[in-house]
N, C-alpha and C positions, 0 to 999 in steps of 0.2 A: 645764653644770649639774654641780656637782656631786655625790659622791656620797651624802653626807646628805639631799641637798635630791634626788636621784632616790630614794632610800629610804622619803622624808616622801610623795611626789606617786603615788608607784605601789604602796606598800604590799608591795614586795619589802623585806625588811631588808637593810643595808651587810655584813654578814656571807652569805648568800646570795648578792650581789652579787658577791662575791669569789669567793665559790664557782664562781657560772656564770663569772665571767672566767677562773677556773682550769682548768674543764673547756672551754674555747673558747668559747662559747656566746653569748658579748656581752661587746666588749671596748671600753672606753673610746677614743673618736677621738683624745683627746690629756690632754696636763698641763697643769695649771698654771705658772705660772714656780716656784710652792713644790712640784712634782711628786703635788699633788696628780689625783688621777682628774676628768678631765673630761667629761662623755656631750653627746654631738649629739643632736639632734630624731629623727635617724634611730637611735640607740642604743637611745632611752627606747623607739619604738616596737619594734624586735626584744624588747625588755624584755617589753612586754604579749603580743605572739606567744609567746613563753614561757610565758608565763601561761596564756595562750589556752588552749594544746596542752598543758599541767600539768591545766588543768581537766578535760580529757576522758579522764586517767588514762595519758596517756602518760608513759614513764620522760624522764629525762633525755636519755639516748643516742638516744632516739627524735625528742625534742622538737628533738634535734642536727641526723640525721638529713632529718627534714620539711625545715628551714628550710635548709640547706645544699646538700643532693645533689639535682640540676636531675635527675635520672630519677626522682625517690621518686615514687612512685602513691599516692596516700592510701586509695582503696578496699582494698587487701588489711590496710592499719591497721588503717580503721574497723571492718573486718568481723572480725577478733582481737580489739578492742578492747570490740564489742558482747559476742562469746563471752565473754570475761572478764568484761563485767558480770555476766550471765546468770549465769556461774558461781560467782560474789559474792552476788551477791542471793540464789539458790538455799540458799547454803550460811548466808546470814544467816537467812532466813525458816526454815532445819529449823532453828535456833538459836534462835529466836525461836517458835516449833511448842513447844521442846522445852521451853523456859523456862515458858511457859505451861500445857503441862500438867505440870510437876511445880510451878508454883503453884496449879493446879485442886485436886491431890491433898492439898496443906496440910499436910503433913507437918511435925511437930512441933521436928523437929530435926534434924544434919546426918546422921546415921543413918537418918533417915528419906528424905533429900532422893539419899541414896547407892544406896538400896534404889528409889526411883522410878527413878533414871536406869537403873540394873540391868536395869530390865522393863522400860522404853522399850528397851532394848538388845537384851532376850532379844526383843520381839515384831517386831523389825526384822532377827531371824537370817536364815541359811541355813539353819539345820536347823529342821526342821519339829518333832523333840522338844524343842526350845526354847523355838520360838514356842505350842506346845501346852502348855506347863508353864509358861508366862508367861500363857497365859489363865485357867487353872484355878486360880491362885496366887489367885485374889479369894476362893478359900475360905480362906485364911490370913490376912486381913485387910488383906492388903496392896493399898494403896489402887493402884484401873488408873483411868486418866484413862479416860473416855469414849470421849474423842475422840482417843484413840490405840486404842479396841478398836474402833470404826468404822470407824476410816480401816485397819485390820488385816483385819477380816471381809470390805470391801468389795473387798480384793485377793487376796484368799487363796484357793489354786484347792487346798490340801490337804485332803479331805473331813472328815477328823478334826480340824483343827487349825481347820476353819471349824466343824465342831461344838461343840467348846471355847470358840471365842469369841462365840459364839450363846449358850451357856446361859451366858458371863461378862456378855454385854448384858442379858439377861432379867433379872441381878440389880439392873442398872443404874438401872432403872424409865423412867419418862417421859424424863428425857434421852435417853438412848438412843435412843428412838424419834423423838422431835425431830430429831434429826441424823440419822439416818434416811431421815425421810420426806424431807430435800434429796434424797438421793441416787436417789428415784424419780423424777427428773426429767434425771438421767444420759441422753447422747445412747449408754449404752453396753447394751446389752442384757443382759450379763450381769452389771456394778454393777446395775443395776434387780433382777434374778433373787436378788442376793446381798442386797439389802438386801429383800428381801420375805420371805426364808426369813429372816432374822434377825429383822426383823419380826412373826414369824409367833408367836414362840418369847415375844414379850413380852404377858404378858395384863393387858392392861387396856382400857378401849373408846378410848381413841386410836388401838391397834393395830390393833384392830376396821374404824377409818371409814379410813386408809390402807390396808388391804387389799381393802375396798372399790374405793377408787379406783383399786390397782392391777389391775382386773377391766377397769378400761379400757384396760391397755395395750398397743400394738402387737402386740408378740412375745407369740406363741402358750405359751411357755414362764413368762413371768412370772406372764401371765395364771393359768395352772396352779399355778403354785407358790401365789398371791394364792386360789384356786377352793378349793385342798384344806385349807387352811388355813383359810379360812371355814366350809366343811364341818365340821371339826373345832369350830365354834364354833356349830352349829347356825341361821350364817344361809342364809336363804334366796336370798339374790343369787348367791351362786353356782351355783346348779341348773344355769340354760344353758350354763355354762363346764363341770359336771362332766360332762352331757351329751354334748356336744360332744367331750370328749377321750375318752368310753367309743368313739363311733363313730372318730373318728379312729386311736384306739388309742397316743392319749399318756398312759403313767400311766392304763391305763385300771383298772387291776387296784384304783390308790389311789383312782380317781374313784369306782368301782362300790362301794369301802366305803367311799367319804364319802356318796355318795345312800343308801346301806344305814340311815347313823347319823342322817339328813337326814331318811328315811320314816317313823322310829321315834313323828316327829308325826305324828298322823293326819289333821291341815290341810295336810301338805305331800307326805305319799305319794300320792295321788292325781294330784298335781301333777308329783311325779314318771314315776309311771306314764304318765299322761300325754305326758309329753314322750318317757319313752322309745318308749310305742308312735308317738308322732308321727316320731322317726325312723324308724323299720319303715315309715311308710305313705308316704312321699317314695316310694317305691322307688329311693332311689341307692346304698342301703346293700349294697354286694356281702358275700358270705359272712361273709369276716371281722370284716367290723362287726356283722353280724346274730348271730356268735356270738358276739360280744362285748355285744350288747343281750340275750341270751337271762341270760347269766349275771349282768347287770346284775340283771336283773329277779327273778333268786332271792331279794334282800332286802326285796323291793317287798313289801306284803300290799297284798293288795284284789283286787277281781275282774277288772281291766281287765289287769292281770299277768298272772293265771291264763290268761284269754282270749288274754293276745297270746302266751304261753308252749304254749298248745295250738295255735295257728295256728301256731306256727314247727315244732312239734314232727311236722309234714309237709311241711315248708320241702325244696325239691329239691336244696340241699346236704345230703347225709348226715351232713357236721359239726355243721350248726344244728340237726338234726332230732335227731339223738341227746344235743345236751347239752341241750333244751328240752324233751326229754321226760326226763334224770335231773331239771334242776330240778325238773320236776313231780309226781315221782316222791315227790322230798324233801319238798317243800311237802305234797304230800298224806300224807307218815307225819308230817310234823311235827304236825297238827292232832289227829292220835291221842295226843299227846302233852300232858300237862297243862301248863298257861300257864307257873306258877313253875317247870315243871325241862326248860325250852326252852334250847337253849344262845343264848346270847347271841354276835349278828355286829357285826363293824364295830368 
């Protein structure tokens, strides 16, 4: 066959063709009597072998290689060869990330589209004064994709610079929180932690019924972040959670003035009260929880307070006893004291 007629059948070009015979690769059986190229049945097929091994992104030298040298092992290929996808795909898909959100931002012109890429840049630094003056840049108007301050907040361990991009998402509004709420479903416990504190910072009642549901989850810490947050919102689902971390003593200091701001209803201080004396009467609570409930219950009004504040205030640890008898102390000159010029807790 010749070399036209193998170019038409295999969809390799006669230029190509020449090429691989230049590099060795596949060389014509014979000539014509006019010295034209003539290919054998066994030619055309090393021809699609060629192909084959072109397909799965081997070089030439390699496609040389495979078909030639009787020791080649294909596995140590395959497995550089997978690497190299992966590292292709990778590097297409932040291309494709990056395209996208500098068309999310809409930018008017190429000034604008130079200014996007700029901050996709600064929030992808090493330095931390970067990536924190890349999130606070939305008070300049300069447009931040969402979904580059998300996927920014949800990695970011520098407390400041995840501050920054918390109050850059709360400007965000409901997007923000949509994208969000995926990442409460993270198998990672501290992505969960990081999107409920960012969460937390966005007010509106979407944010509200996701911090609810993050009261369901696993880890003790998220749960808290989702508890005190709520607190700060005046719902009531969080009570058992604030409770629970004043005895354990996580954050108990923030729990004690979320129930503080939580009692200030007078349908829910009861309730509180309540629950805190119901810890006290388990008796598991060794000293340090018991003076950690004592001081709880200084924000507490109502009488079941009073009462569990005077029972501690003979508690056989000296600690519990002395700081339930200041609370009491206090509580009692507060009442001497007219309503409007009360100091305000919590």
């Amino acid at each position: 066959m010749l070399i036209g007629d193998v170019a038409r059948r295999s969809g390799v070009s006669a230029r190509m063709l020449r090429h691989y015979e230049s590099l060795g690769l596949v060389r014509p059986t014979g000539r014509t009597g006019s010295g034209y190229r003539e290919y054998s049945g066994e030619d055309i097929r090393r021809i699609f072998h060629i192909e084959s091994l072109r397909s799965l992104g081997l070089s030439l030298r390699e496609v040389g290689r495979a078909l030639d040298d009787p020791g080649f092992e294909p596995a140590g290929l395959v497995d550089d060869l997978v690497r190299r996808t992966r590292d292709r795909i990778a590097a297409e898909t932040e291309l494709l990330t990056r395209l996208s959100r500098i068309g999310a931002a809409a930018p008017a012109d190429w000034e604008g589209v130079l200014r996007v890429v700029a901050l996709l840049r600064a929030l992808g630094s090493k330095s931390a004064g970067a990536r924190q003056r890349a999130a606070l840049s939305t008070a300049e108007d300069v447009p931040v994709p969402v979904e580059a301050l998300v996927e920014a907040v949800l990695t970011e361990s520098d407390p400041n610079v995840a501050g920054a991009l918390r109050w850059a998402l709360a400007r965000s509004g409901e997007d923000g929180a949509a994208l969000l709420a995926e990442s409460l479903g993270s198998p990672v416990a501290e992505v969960r932690g990081r999107a409920v504190r960012s969460i937390a910072e966005i007010p509106n009642g979407g944010a509200t019924a996701l911090l609810r549901d993050a009261l369901a989850d696993p880890d003790v810490v998220v749960r808290g972040y989702a508890a005190l947050a709520l607190g700060a919102r005046g719902a009531a689902d969080a009570i058992p959670t604030l409770l629970d971390m004043v005895v354990e003593g996580r954050s108990d200091v923030d729990a004690a003035d979320a129930l503080g701001v939580l009692a200030r209803d007078p349908a829910l201080a009861d309730r509180i009260a309540t629950g805190l004396v119901g810890r006290l009467a388990h008796g598991t609570a060794g000293p340090p929880a018991r003076r950690r409930l004592a001081q709880a219950l200084a924000d507490i009004p109502g009488a079941p307070s009073s009462r569990a504040l005077a029972d501690l205030s003979h508690d056989e640890d000296r600690a519990v006893a002395l700081t339930a008898t200041y609370v009491l102390k206090l509580r009692n000159e507060l009442r001497t004291v007219p309503r409007d010029r009360r100091p305000q807790t919590g």
